[in-house]
N, C-alpha and C positions, 0 to 999 in steps of 0.2 A: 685519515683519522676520522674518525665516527665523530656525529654530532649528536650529542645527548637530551633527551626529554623523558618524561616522567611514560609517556605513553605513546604507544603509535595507536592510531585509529585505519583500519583498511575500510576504503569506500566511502565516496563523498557523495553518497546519496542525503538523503532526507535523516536516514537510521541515524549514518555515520556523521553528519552534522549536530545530530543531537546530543548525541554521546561525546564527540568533541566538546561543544558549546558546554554542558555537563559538568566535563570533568574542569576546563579552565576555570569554572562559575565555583570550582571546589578546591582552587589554587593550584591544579595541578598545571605543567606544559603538557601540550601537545600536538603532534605532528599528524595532519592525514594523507596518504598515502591513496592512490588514486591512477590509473593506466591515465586517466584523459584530461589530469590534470585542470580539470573546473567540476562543478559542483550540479549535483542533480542530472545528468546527462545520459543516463540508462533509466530504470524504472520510475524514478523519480519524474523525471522529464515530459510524460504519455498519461497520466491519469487524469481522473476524473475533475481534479482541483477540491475536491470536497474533503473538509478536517469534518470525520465524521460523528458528533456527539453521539450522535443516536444509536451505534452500530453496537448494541451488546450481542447479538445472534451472530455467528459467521456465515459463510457460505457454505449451507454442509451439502454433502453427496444426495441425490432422490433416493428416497428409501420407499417409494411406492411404485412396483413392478413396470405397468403400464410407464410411468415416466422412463424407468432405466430404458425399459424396451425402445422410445421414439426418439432418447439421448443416445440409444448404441447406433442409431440406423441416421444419425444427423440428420433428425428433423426439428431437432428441439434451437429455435433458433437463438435460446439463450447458451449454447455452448457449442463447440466443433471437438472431433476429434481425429488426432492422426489416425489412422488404425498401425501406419507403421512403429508408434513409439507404444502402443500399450502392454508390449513384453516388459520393455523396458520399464516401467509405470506400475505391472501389475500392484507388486505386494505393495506401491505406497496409498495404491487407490483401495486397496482393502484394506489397510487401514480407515483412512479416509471415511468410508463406507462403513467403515462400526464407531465409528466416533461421532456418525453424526444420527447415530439410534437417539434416543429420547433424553437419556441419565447422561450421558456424556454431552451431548448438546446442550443440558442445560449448566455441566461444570466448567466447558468450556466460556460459557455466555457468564457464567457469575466471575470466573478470570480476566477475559476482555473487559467486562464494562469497571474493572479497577484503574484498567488502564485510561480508556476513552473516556471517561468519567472526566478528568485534568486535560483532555488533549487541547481542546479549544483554549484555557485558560495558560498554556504553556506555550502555546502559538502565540498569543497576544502578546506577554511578556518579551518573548523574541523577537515579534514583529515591530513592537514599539523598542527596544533598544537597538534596531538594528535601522531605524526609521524608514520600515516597512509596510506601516498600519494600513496604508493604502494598498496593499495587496492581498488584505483581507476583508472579504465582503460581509456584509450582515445579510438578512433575506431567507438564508436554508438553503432548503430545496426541496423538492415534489416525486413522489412519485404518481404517476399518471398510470388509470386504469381502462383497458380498452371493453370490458366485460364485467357483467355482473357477477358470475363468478371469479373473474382475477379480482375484483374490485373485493370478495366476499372476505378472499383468502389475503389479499393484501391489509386491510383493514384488522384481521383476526391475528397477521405477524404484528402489526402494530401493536393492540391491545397487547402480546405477550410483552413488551419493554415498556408496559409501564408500572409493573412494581420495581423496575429499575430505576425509577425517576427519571421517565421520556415525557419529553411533552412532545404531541403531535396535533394537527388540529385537519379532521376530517372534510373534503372536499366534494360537495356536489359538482354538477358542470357550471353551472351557473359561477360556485364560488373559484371554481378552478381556471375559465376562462378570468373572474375579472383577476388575477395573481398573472394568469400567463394568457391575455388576448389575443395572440398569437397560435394557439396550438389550435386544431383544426377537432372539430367535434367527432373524430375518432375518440378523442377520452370522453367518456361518462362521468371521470369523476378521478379522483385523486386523495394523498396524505401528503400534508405541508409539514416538516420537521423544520422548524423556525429557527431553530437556536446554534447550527451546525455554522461553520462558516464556509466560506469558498475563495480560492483564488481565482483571477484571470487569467495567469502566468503562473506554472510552478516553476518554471523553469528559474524566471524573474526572486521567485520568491530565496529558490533554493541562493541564489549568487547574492542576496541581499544577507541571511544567513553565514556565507561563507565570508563576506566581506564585513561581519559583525565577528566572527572568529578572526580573521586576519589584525583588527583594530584590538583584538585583546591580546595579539604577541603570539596567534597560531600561523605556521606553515602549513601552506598544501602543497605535496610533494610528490610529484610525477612516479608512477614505477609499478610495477609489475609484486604483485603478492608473494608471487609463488618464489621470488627473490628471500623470501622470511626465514629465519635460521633461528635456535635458539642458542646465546653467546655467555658462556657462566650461567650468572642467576638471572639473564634478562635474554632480552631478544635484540637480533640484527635484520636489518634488510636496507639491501644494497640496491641503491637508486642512478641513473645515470649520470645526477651530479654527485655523488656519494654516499658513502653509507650512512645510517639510523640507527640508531640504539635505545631501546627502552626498557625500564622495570615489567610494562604493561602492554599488550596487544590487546585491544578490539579487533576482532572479526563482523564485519557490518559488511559485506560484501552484497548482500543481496540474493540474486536467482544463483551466484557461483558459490555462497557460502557451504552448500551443500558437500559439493565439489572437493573445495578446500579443505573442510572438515574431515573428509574422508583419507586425504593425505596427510592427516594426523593421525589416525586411527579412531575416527570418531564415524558410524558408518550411520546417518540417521537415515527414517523413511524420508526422506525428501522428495519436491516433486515442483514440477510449474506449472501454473496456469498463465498461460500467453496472452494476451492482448492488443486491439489496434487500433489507433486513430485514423482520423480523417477529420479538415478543416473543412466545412460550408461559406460560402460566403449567405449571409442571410438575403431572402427574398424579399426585392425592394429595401423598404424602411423597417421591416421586423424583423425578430428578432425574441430573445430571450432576454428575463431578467435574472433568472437562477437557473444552476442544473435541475434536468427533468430527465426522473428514468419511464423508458416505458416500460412498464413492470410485467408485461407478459412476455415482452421479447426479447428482455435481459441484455438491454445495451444504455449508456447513457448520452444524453448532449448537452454541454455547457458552454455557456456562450464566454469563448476566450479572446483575449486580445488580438488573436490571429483569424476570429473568426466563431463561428461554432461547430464546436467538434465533440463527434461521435466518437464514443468509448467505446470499445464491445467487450462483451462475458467473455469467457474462460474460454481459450485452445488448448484443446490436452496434448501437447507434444513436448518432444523433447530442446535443451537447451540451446540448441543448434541446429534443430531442423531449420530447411529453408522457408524464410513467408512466403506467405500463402494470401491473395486478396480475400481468399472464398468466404471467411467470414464475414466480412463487411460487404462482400456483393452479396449476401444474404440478406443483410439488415439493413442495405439504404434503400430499399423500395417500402418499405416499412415505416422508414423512418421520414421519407419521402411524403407520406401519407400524413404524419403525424406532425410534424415541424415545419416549420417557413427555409426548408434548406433550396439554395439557390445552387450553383458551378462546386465541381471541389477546387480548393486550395493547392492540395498540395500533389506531388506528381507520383507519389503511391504511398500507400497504408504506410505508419508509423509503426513497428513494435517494441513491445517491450514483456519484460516477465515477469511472474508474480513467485517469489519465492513461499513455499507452503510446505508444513508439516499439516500430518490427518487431524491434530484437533483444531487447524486454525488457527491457532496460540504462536507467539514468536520464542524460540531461547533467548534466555533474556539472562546470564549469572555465567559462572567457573568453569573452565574445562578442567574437570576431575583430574586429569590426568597430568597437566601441563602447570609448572608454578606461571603465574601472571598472564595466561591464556585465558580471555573471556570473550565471552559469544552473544551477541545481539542481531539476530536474524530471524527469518519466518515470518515475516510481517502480514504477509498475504496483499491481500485487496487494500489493505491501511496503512502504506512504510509512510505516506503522511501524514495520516494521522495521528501516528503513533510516533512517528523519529523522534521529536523531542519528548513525550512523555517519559517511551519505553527508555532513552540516555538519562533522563532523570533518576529512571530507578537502578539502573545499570551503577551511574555514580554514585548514588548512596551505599551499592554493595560494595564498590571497588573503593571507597575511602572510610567503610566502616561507620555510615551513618544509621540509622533506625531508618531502614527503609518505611518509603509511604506507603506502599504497599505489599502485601505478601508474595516473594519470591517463589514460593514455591510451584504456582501450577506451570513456571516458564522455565524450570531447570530441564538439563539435558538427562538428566537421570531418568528422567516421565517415562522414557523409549527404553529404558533396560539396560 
């Protein structure tokens, strides 16, 4: 006999925790649904730790020839690519590649910063009822410039977010060493974005999260998605202690949402950007106070409870190619130069995937087609920073509230 709740939520990432937390906060029940049965253990688990305020721009494609050119031949060592998945990848990266022209880059960036605008004050909230405040830092974080022209171009992305209301506060060496006296006068100079927060542990964060949904009367419930059935007017899926029944499904699966999607008949440009940690232990007694990106070579290190670990930019491949170290043996002789990293940690790279549509925007609203099918995914670089906002606005559509912000540039209708 089925066990009944207002909703299932698929995926207990960052997304699907927010969207859970959400909808209980709107009297709803609800069940999440999860292969690995704990909380944050794929994409969630490998990032940066950074709830990013500041982030109204995405990450768009190079639209200046010369860059494609040193990004196709993998010299560019803020990104890698397979060459074996880019059949596969073509039309999503052409996409990709006209969304991030000038007009669409900046309707993307006035969409995002609706969302990140709330993300830090919707962490706090959570974090303090879940009595987790200590796993959010104050401080920011930096980005670090090796050259006077990165430093030119870094400072010029800045100036663009701030008729968005960013505050950032400009860094000589001088002012950059006394913030992080630690990093090695490779950088010339730096931007401090003061207001973002950061975890230690997202891992920590995510189970603190999950044990704030459990104390409100949520199940997390081991099982496999693709078990999902639609039953009458609602939905089924059959779990290895028994079956689920809900009026409502969330889709929050993450880098598989694409996947999923498409075994409804929903075919979107979907695509991923891969990525990989690696733990330092720091040299001697230093050490880091905040994340610091090196901005020319597109990887980040934050110093976490495990250590300090190197994040790296985007691997173009597919969802299931095999890892690969070659990115990060790229970027720790670099990183090497620029931070106090001492032995690794841990006994090979971490991965994880970053689920992406071409405008960088997540689907966030209705599967047209499905009664009670709704879709929260595509988070990109941000399922942190975003899991509990984007569940915020998700719940306001799914209970019929005046959403806080306008749904429209995150429906799935965008793609035709």
């Amino acid at each position: 006999m089925s066990r009944n709740v207002d909703c299932i939520v698929l995926g207990a990432g960052f997304v699907g925790l927010g969207a859970a937390l959400a909808l209980q906060a709107r009297g709803r029940s609800v069940v999440i649904l999860d292969r690995r049965e704990i909380a944050g253990a794929e994409t969630s688990f490998g990032n940066t730790g950074i709830v990013q305020s500041e982030a109204v721009f995405p990450y768009t494609f190079p639209r200046d020839p010369v860059e494609i050119a040193v990004a196709a031949l993998n010299r560019d060592p803020r990104a890698q690519i397979r060459f074996s998945a880019l059949p596969a990848m073509a039309g999503a990266l052409w996409r990709y590649f006209r969304a991030s022209a000038p007009a669409p880059r900046e309707r993307s960036g006035q969409a995002l910063r609706a969302l990140v605008a709330g993300a830090v004050a919707e962490h706090r909230a959570l974090a303090a009822a879940a009595g987790a405040g200590g796993l959010l830092r104050e401080g920011g974080w930096i980005k670090a410039f090796r050259t006077p022209r990165g430093q030119a171009r870094g400072l010029a992305e800045a100036e663009e977010t701030r008729p968005f209301g960013v505050a950032y506060v400009p860094l000589d060496r001088d002012a950059l060493r006394a913030l992080e006296p630690n990093l090695s006068d490779v950088a010339i100079g730096g931007v401090h974005f003061a207001d973002p927060l950061t975890t230690p542990d997202p891992a920590a964060l995510a189970a603190s999260y999950l044990a704030l949904f459990r104390a409100r009367g949520g199940v997390l419930a081991e099982g496999d998605a693709a078990r999902l059935s639609q039953s009458g007017d609602g939905w089924r899926v059959e779990t290895p202690a028994g079956p689920w029944a809900a009026r409502e499904v969330v889709v929050a699966l993450g880098p598989w949402s694409g996947a999923f999607a498409r075994t409804l008949g929903y075919n979107l440009p979907f695509f991923l950007k891969r990525g990989y940690h690696m733990h330092y232990a720091p040299r001697g007694n230093e050490g880091l106070s905040r994340p610091v990106l090196d901005y020319e070579k597109g990887y980040v290190v934050t110093p976490m409870t495990r250590g300090l670990r190197l994040t790296t930019g985007a691997e173009f491949a597919r969802l299931d190619d095999a890892p690969s170290s070659a990115h990060l043996d790229r970027l720790e002789p670099f990183a090497r130069e620029l931070y106090p990293l001492a032995e690794r940690r841990d006994a090979k790279p971490w991965l994880g995937r970053r689920p992406c549509l071409p405008d960088m925007l997540p689907v966030i609203g209705p599967a047209p087609r499905h009664k009670g099918l709704w879709f929260d995914f595509g988070h990109q670089h941000l399922g942190l920073t975003l899991g509990p906002i984007s569940g915020r606005l998700l719940a306001d559509m799914m209970t019929g509230a005046a959403p806080f912000a306008d749904p429209a540039p995150y429906c799935l209708d965008r793609f035709g």
